[in-house]
N, C-alpha and C positions, 0 to 999 in steps of 0.2 A: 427490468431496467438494463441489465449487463447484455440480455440479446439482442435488446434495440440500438444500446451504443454500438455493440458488433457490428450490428449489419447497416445501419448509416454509415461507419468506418467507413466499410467495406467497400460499399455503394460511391463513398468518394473516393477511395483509392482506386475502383475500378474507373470511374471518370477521368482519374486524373491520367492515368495511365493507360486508356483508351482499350480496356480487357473488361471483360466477361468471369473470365476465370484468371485469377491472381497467385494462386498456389504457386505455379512455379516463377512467377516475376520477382523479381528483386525492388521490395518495397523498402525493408531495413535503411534507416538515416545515413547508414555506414556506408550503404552501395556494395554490403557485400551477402546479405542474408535475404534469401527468397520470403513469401510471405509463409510456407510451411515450415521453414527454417525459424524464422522470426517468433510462432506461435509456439513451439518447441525449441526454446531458445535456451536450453537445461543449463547449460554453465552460465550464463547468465543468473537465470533463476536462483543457482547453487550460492550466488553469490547475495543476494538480497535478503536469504537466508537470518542473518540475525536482525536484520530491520523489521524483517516482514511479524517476526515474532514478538519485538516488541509492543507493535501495532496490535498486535493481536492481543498483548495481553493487557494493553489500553484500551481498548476497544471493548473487549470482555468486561472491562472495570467498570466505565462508564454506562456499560447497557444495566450492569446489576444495582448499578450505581441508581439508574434512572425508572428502570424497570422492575415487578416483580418478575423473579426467576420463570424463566420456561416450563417444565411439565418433562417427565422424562424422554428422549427423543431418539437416545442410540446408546447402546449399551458401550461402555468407556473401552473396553476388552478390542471391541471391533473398530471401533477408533482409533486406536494404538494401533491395531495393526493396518488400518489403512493408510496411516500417516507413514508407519515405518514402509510400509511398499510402496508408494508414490515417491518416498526418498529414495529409496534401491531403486527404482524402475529410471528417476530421474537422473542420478548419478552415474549408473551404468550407460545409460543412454549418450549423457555430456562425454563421456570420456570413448568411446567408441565416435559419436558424431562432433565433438569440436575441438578431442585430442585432451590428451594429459597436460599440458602448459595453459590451454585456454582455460581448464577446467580447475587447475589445483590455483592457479594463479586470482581467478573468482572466489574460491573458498577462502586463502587466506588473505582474504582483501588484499591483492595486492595490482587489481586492475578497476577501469572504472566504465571499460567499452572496448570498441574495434577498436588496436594500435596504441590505446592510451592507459600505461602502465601507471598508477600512480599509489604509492603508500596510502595506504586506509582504503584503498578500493573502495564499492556501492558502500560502504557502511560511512564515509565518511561525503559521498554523494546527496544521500538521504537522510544527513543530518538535518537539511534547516528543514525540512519537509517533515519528518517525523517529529522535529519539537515543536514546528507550528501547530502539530493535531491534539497536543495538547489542551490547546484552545479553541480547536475546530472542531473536536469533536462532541465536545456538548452541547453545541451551535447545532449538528448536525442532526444527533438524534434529537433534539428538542422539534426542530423541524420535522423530522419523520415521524413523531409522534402526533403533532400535528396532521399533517396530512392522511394516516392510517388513523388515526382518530384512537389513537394508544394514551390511556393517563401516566403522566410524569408523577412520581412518587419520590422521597427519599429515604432512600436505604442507604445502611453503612456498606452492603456487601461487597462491592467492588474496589473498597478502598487498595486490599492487599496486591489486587492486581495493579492498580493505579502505580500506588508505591512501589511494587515492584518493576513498571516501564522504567520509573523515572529513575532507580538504583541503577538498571542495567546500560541507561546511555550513559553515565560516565565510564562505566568499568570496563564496556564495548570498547569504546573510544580511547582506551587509555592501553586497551590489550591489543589493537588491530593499530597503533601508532606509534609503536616502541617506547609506551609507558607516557607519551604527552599526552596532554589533554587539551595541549591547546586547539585544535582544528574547532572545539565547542563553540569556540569564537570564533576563530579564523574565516570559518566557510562564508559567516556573513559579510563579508566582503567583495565577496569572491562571486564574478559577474557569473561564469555558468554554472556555480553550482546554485545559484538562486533561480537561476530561470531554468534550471532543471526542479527544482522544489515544486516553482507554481505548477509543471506540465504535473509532476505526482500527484498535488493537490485537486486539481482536477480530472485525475485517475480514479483515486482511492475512492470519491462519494457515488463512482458510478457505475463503476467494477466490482472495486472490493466489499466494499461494507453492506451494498443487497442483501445477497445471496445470506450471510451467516444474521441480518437484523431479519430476514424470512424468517427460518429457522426460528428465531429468537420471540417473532411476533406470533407465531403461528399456535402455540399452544401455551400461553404464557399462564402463569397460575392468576385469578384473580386477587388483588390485596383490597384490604382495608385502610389502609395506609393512607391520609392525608394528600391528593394529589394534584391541588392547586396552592400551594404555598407560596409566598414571594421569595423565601430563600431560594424558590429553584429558577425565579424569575430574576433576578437579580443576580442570582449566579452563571444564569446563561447571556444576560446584558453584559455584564465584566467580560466573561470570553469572547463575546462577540466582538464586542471594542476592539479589545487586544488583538486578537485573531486579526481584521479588517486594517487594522496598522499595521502590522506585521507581515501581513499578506503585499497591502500597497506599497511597501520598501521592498518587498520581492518582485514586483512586478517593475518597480521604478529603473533602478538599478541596472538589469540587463536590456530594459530600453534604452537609456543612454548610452551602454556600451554596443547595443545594436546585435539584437536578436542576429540576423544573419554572420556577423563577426564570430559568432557564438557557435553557432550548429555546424556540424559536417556539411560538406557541400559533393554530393555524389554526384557520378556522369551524368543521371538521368532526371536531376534537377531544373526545372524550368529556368532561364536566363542566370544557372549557377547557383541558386539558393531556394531552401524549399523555404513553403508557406509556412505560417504558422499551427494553420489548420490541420496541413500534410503531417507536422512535426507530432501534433497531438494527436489522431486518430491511427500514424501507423505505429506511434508510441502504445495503444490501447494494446493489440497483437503480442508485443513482448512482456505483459503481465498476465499472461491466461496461467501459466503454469503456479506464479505465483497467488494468484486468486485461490486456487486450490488447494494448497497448504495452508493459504491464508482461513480459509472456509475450514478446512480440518483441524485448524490450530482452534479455532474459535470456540466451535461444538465440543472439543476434546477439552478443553479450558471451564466451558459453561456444565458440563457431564461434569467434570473433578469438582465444581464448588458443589452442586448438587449431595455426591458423595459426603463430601467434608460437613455442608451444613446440615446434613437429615433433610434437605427440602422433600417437600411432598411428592409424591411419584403416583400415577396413575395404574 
């Protein structure tokens, strides 16, 4: 899924921009990052950092949640270290190509893009986007169970991840805001960063969450476990609801105040404002890095319960 979204991107951004080869054109919203720039977008990336992790460990929660555990897949040892090298490699990277201010300015939340400085940085960006997945995401894999033809089961095992998403967006929020908590609320109000929410929501189910539910599907232990129940049918109807409200006031919202009002408007903007389309496929580009962490948080999260629980190992 993540290489066909790539390359349809692609395909339209080379149409839009009448190239073949995009590497060095300047795709970025901002009008200031080529598309190798954009895909290697490290201080960026540095900064989405504690969201991308939360996600992670909701994500993890829900798959144990819904799933029997996977089957051993990668030894935790070489997990750790491939996460702490893709950190080095990225960090050193950010600060050699987008400088110390671009780069420490993303870590302490204290930007949110090109030229827009703002208290809470990406973490307070991806707030309504990350508490919406709360409810997307058992909509999601119930769906991808469906379609792989995976049985829904109920296990307690992912609660503690669950629980622990839901601990770490207040404490986030409260640490990257000079102790408010208000932005929890606030953002919902607020016309872009809601229609920045919807572009993530339709990031995450087609980028992010493949690649580590492979992994997850690919060698999963067999259960016994009851796996047509109506508590999970019922449980995933509630989230749907909720979800599909919550989503349609995010989408409502920055249409009245008018998507173009909203977005950067680069020199090489068709009559001054990009499409919508444009917005989301050169948007896909500036999460590969984060996909990767995302993907190594996952397995290194799914490896440690394995540990903890004695699951079964081949």
């Amino acid at each position: 899924m993540p290489v066909i979204v790539y390359l349809l991107s692609y395909l339209y951004l080379a149409f839009y921009h009448g190239k073949v080869w995009l590497f060095g054109t300047i795709v970025h919203e901002g009008g200031t990052y080529t598309l190798l720039q954009t895909v290697f977008y490290a201080s960026h990336f540095l900064g989405h950092i504690p969201s991308l992790t939360v996600i992670a460990f909701l994500f993890t929660g829900f798959c144990l949640r819904f799933f029997a555990p996977p089957e051993r897949q990668f030894a935790v040892h070489r997990l750790w270290i491939a996460l702490a090298g893709f950190l080095t490699v990225c960090t050193a990277g950010s600060f050699v190509f987008f400088g110390t201010a671009d780069t420490v300015d993303f870590i302490l939340q204290q930007k949110q893009g090109i030229n827009n400085p703002v208290q809470g940085g990406s973490w307070n960006l991806h707030l309504p986007s990350t508490l919406s997945l709360f409810f997307f995401m058992p909509v999601y894999l119930f769906c991808a169970a469906a379609v792989f033809r995976k049985p829904l089961a109920n296990f307690r095992n992912g609660a503690r991840f669950i629980a622990a998403a839901a601990m770490l967006v207040p404490i986030i929020t409260v640490l990257f805001n000079r102790g408010s908590a208000a932005p929890l609320w606030e953002v919902w109000t607020d016309a872009r960063y809601l229609a920045h929410s919807v572009r993530e929501l339709a990031t995450f189910p087609l980028t992010y969450f493949p690649i580590p539910l492979y992994f997850f599907f690919r060698q999963s232990i067999q259960s016994n476990t009851n796996t047509n129940t109506p508590r999970n049918a019922v449980y995933v109807v509630i989230a749907a609801v909720l979800f599909a409200a919550l989503f349609l006031y995010q989408v409502i919202i920055p249409l009245g105040a008018g998507i173009g009002q909203l977005a950067y408007k680069p020199t090489f903007a068709e009559n001054g404002e990009l499409h919508v389309l444009y917005l989301l496929t050169s948007h896909y580009f500036e999460h590969v890095l984060d996909t990767v962490y995302f993907t190594l948080v996952c397995l290194l999260l799914i490896e440690l319960f394995r540990l903890k629980s004695g699951a079964r190992t081949t």
